[in-house]
C-alpha positions, 0 to 999 in steps of 0.5 A: 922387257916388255911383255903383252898377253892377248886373252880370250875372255869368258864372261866372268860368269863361272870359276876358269881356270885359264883365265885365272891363271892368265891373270896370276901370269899378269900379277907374277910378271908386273912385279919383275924389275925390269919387266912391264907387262899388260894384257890385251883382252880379246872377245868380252871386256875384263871384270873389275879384278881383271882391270886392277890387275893390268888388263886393258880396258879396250877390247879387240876381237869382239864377241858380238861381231865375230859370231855375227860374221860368222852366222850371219851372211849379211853382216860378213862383208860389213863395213869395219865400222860396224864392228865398233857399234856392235862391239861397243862397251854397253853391248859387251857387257851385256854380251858377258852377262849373257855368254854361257856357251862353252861347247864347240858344236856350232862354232867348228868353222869358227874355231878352225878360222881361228886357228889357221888365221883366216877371216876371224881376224880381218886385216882392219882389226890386226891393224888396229890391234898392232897399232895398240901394242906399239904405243909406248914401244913395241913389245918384245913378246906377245904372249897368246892365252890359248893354242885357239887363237894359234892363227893370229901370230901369223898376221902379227909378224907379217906386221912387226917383228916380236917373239910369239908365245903361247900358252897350252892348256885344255884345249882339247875340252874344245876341241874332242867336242867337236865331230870328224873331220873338224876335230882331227882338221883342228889339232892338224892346223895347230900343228901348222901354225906352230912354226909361227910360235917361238914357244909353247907354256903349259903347267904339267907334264901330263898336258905336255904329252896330250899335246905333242900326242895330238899336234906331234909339235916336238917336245924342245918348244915346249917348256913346263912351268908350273903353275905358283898362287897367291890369292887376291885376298888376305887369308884369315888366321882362324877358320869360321866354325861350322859342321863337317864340310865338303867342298866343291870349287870349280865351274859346276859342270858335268865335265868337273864331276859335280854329279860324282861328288853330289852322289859321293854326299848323298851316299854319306849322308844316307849313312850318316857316317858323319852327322850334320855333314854338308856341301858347300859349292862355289865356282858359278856355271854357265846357261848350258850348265843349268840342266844337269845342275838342276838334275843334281839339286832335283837328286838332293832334293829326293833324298831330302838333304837340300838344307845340308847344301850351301851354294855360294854364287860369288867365288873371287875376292874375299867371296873366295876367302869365306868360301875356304873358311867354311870347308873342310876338304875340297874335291873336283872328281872331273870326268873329263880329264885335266890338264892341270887342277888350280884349284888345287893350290888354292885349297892347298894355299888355304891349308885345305887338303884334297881328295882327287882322282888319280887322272890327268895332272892331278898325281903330279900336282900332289906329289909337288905339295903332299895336301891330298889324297889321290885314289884309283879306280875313278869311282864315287865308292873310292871318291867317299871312301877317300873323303870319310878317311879325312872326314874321320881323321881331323889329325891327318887332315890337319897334317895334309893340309899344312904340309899343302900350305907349306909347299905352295907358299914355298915352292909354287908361288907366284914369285918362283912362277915369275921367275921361271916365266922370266927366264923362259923368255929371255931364252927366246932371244939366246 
């Protein structure tokens, strides 16, 4: 079976979660006998992991282009030669040094040209793009990484005849930005563009509900996997020595919660309840981030716990791997609701227990491997009180973190994820 993802690139400059899980898909399925799958990146060029990994290096759907199009009547009846200048290799990667936007204010007509498949994707770029997926055979699925690129299924099966699916997962952290009408026009024309999607992916139950609420796309084409890790990097055996530590792991952004967990720190730290406790944070941001980043250092730094902070600007790799070793509990107290919680696993895997919010898909991902606590209300009282009752007790850390490593090792790896995708995929054809 010949398997091929189109996904959407994010510039590599923050910790995301799709993108991530994306590329374990890839890792997964590439080590299935009898299976053969690539990916196809579309908008920025992959990273060098992304390469290693099975993406092409080729880019279709350029970044650059697309946004000129879009913003620029000048450039919206250009040549298509064009577009290969623009969106050439040297231009890209500037382009990704440079992407930081992840808001939808400003881009609602493109989102919705994205999603009903009109101008965004131009006959002479699908055409190109379909000649790409047929060498050395066509593909008997292609598999989209988001339902905002849900217009572009469309254009291929007009060209070829290939099963269509499609992974759902936070789109609505772009979509609820967005004003009326073009929030409610956005969930309508996904809902349109489902018939030409053979079926829907997504992790968690909770997301499977948001969906159907949102699009009312029938719960039958809509298939659960849950999400199975295993790093890309070798763990150490031994944990570095350090001071107490807290750890937060995910793009530092308003939406993940950093400015609960900040609060959280600090409320400890003012009552020193436990001495030389400090914050560790990975996960990287995006230009737009860096106000409210700079808000909460500017807060750290008035209550004079700075030194009592650890940024680490690196998050894959073994970068990742010195990350884990020097913390102790992770938390992500988001403030939007998620629809799933990757990091999650990764914690659990490196045998660090969480302390999460009761909220989105969080219940569901402990109750699967028992490495955290879950605490309601959703207050940064309950966030420090939950932290202190692990930080004070290393025993049932300890336990809660094994019983974690345990679980996703065993239950929710990457060899049962392929499998379950495997079997979802030859569904399509019974």
């Amino acid at each position: 079976m010949k398997i091929v993802y189109l996904i959407t690139g994010s510039g590599n400059s923050f910790y995301c979660a799709n993108c991530y899980r994306d590329m374990l898909y890839l890792r997964a399925l590439r080590k299935v006998k009898g299976v053969k799958a690539n990916a196809i990146p579309m908008y920025l060029p992959p990273g060098p992991e992304e390469v290693l990994n099975g993406y092409d290096s080729e880019v279709f759907f350029g970044a650059i282009s697309m946004f000129l199009r879009d913003k620029v009547g000048f450039f919206r009846n250009m040549p298509s030669f064009f577009d290969k200048i623009l969106d050439s290799g040297p231009l890209l990667k500037i382009a990704s040094r440079m992407a930081g936007s992840t808001r939808s204010r400003g881009y609602e007509e493109l989102t919705l040209d994205m999603i009903g498949g009109g101008k965004a994707f131009r006959d002479e770029e699908v055409d190109r793009l379909v000649k790409h997926l047929q060498e050395g055979g066509k593909p008997d699925i292609i598999h989209l990484s988001n339902a905002l690129i849900a217009g572009i299924a469309k254009h291929i099966k007009k060209r070829m005849d290939v099963k269509i699916v499609c992974s759902i997962l936070n789109e609505d952290d772009w979509i609820e930005e967005m004003e009326d009408p073009y929030r409610e026009k956005a969930w309508k024309m996904i809902a349109a563009e489902g018939k030409n999607i053979d079926g829907f992916v997504t992790p968690s139950n909770y997301y499977m509900q948001l969906f159907i609420s949102k699009t009312g796309i029938p719960d039958n084409k809509i298939h659960i996997i849950p999400m199975g890790y295993e790093p890309d990097y070798s763990p150490k055996k031994e944990k570095d020595i350090h001071p107490p530590s807290i750890g937060f792991f995910n793009r530092v952004s308003y939406n993940n919660g950093f400015d609960k967990i900040v609060d959280s720190f600090i409320n400890l730290k003012v009552k020193n309840l436990i001495p030389d406790l400090t914050l560790n944070v990975g996960g990287g941001y995006t230009n737009d981030d860096r106000p409210f980043i700079l808000s909460q250092i500017k807060k750290i730094k008035e209550h004079g716990f700075k030194k009592h902070v650890r940024i680490f600007p690196d998050f894959m790799g073994n970068k990742k791997r010195e990350f884990f070793n020097s913390v102790d509990i992770i938390s992500v107290p988001v403030n939007k609701y998620d629809g799933y919680g990757l990091y999650i696993l990764e914690a659990n895997y490196a045998g660090i227990p969480v302390v999460q919010p009761a909220t989105g898909a969080f219940p569901e991902i402990l109750n699967a491997t028992g490495g955290g606590i879950i605490y309601s209300p959703d207050t940064v009282e309950e966030l420090s009180s939950g932290l202190l009752s692990l930080l004070t007790d290393p025993k049932k850390a300890h336990e809660m973190g094994e019983r974690g490593k345990e679980q996703v090792r065993s239950e929710l790896s990457l060899d049962n994820m392929a499998g379950n995708l495997s079997a979802f995929y030859n569904q399509l054809f019974l």
